[in-house]
C-alpha positions as CSV (number, residue, x, y, z in Angstrom):
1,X,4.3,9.5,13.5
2,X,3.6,8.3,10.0
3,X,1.1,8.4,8.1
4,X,0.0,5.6,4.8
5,X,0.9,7.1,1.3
6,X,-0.2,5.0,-1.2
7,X,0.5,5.5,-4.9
8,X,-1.6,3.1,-7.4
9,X,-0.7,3.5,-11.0
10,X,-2.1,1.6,-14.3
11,X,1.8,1.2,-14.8
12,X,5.2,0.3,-13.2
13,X,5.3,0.5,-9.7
14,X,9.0,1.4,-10.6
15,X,8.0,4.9,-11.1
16,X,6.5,5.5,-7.9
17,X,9.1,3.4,-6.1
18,X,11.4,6.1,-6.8
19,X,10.6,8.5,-4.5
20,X,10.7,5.8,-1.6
21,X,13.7,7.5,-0.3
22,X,11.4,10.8,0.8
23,X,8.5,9.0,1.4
24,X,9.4,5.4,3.8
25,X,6.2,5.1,4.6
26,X,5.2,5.1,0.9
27,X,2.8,1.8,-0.7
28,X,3.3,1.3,-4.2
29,X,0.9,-0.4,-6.1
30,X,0.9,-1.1,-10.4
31,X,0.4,-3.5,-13.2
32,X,4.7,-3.9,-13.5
33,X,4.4,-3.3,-17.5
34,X,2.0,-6.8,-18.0
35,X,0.0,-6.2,-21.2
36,X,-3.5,-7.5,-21.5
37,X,-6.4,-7.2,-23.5
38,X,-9.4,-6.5,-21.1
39,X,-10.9,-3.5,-19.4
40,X,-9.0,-1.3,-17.4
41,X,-11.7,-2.0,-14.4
42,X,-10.8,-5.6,-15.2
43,X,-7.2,-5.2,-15.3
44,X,-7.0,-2.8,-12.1
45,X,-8.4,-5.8,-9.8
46,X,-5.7,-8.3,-11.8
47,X,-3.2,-6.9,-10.7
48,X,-4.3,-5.3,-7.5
49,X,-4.8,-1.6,-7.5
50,X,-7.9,-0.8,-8.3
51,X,-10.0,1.4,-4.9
52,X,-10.6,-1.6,-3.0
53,X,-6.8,-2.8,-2.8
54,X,-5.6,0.6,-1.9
55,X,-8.2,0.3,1.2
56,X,-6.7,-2.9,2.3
57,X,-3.5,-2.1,1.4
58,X,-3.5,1.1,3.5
59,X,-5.7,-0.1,6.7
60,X,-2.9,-3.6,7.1
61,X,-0.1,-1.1,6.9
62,X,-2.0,1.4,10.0
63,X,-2.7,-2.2,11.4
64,X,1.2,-3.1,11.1
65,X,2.1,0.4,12.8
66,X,-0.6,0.1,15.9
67,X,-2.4,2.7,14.6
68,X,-5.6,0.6,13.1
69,X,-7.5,-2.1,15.0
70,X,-7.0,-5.7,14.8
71,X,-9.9,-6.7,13.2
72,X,-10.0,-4.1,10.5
73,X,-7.8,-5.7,8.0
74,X,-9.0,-9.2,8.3
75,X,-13.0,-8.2,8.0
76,X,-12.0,-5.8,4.9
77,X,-11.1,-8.5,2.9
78,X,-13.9,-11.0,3.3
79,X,-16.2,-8.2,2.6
80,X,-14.3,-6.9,-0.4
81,X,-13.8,-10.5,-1.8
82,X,-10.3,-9.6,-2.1
């Protein structure tokens, strides 16, 4: 059994992708070095890993292993506006 590591980082993803070796099970979310001028609240939902993308991230990939409900990841969304 596995559980859902999830690393979000204002950064690369590359960085965290590294220890994907140790840690299969491991979702890594970051901006991939893209520059831009706005608020880091701003710039966290842009490119997907600000808290409410680490919840849907994490509940699909429980739903993907049979370990969340069906409906979980497609209600999270909707409510989230993601």
């Amino acid at each position: 059994m596995s559980d859902v590591v999830v690393a979000a980082s204002d950064n690369m993803r590359l960085v965290s992708d590294q220890i994907k070796t140790w840690v299969p099970q491991l979702i890594s979310l970051g901006t991939d070095g893209f520059g831009r001028s706005d608020t880091r609240e701003v710039l966290r939902d842009f490119f997907e890993v600000d808290s409410k993308h680490i919840v849907v991230s994490s509940l699909y990939t429980l739903y993907e292993d049979k370990k969340a409900v069906s409906y979980t990841h497609l209600t999270l969304p909707t409510i989230y506006s993601v």
